[in-house]
Structures are given as structure tokens and as C-alpha cells.
N, C-alpha and C positions, 0 to 999 in steps of 0.2 A: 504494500500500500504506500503513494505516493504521498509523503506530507507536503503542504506548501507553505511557505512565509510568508507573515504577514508582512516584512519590510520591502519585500519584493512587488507585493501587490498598491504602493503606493507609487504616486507618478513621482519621478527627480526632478523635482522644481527646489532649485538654487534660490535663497534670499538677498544672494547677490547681486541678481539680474537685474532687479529694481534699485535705482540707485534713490536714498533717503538721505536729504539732506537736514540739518539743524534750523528751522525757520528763523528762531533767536540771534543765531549767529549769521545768519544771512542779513538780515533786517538788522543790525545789532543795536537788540534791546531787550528787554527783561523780562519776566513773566511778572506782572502786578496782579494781586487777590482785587481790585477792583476790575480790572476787564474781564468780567465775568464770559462774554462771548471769547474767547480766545480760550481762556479758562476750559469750556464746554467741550472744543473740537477735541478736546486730549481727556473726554471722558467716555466711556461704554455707554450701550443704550443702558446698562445696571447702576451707572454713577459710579463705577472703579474707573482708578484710574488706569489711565492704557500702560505700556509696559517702551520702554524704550527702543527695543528693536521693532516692534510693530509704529510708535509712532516716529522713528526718525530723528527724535530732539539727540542732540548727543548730550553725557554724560553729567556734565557740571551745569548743564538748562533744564535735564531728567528729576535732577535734587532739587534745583529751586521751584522747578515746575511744580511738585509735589508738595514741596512746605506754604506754597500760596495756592493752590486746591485746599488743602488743608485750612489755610488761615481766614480762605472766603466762606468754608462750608461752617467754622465755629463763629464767622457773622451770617448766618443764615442767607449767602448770597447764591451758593451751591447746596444740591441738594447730597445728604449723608448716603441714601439708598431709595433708590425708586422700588416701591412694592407694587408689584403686578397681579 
């Protein structure tokens, strides 16, 4: 009896291909807990925040990104979790 893999049954699609650049460091500017719309695009439709390789921010705009999400959601300008 033949077994088959699961790794094998997935397509090879590279994260590489799509090239993600840092918008912060394009634009070079900050992430502020007031611009709540900027704030939004780097949230899930669940209100987590997104993960750096999925949105692109590099590294040291990934941290601050997260501490002003954080600092708009305890002035109730973001929401904590959307219950569905």
C-alpha cells in the first residue's frame, strides 16, 4: 500500500515572489494611536493584529506598530475583539 504526503500535496508557492515592502519607511513616518484608519489596515477581520511577514512592515515599525494598536485600543479608538 502506497502512502502519500501531505507536504507533497501542497502547491510550492515561495513568499518570496511577492516582494513586501515597509510603508513606514517608504513614507518615512510613524505609526500614531491617533490615525486610527492606518491603524485598521494592519488588523484581521478578528481585530488581531497581523503578523509581520504577512503585512510587510519591517521589524522596528512591526514593534511600534503594535504598542500604538495597543495604546488606541486602551483609549477605546480600536476595537479589543470583534465577537461574531
Amino acid at each position: 500500500m502506497k502512502t502519500t504526503s501531505r507536504s507533497n500535496t501542497r502547491p510550492n508557492i515561495s513568499s518570496s515572489s511577492v516582494k513586501k515592502f515597509c510603508m513606514f519607511c517608504k513614507e518615512v513616518k510613524k505609526p500614531t494611536y491617533t490615525d486610527t484608519a492606518t491603524l485598521k489596515r494592519y488588523l484581521s477581520d478578528r481585530a488581531k493584529i497581523i503578523p509581520k511577514q504577512r503585512s510587510g512592515v519591517c521589524a522596528k515599525h512591526q514593534r511600534a506598530l503594535a504598542r500604538e494598536i495597543k495604546r488606541a485600543r486602551e483609549l477605546a479608538l480600536l476595537p479589543f475583539s470583534l465577537h461574531i
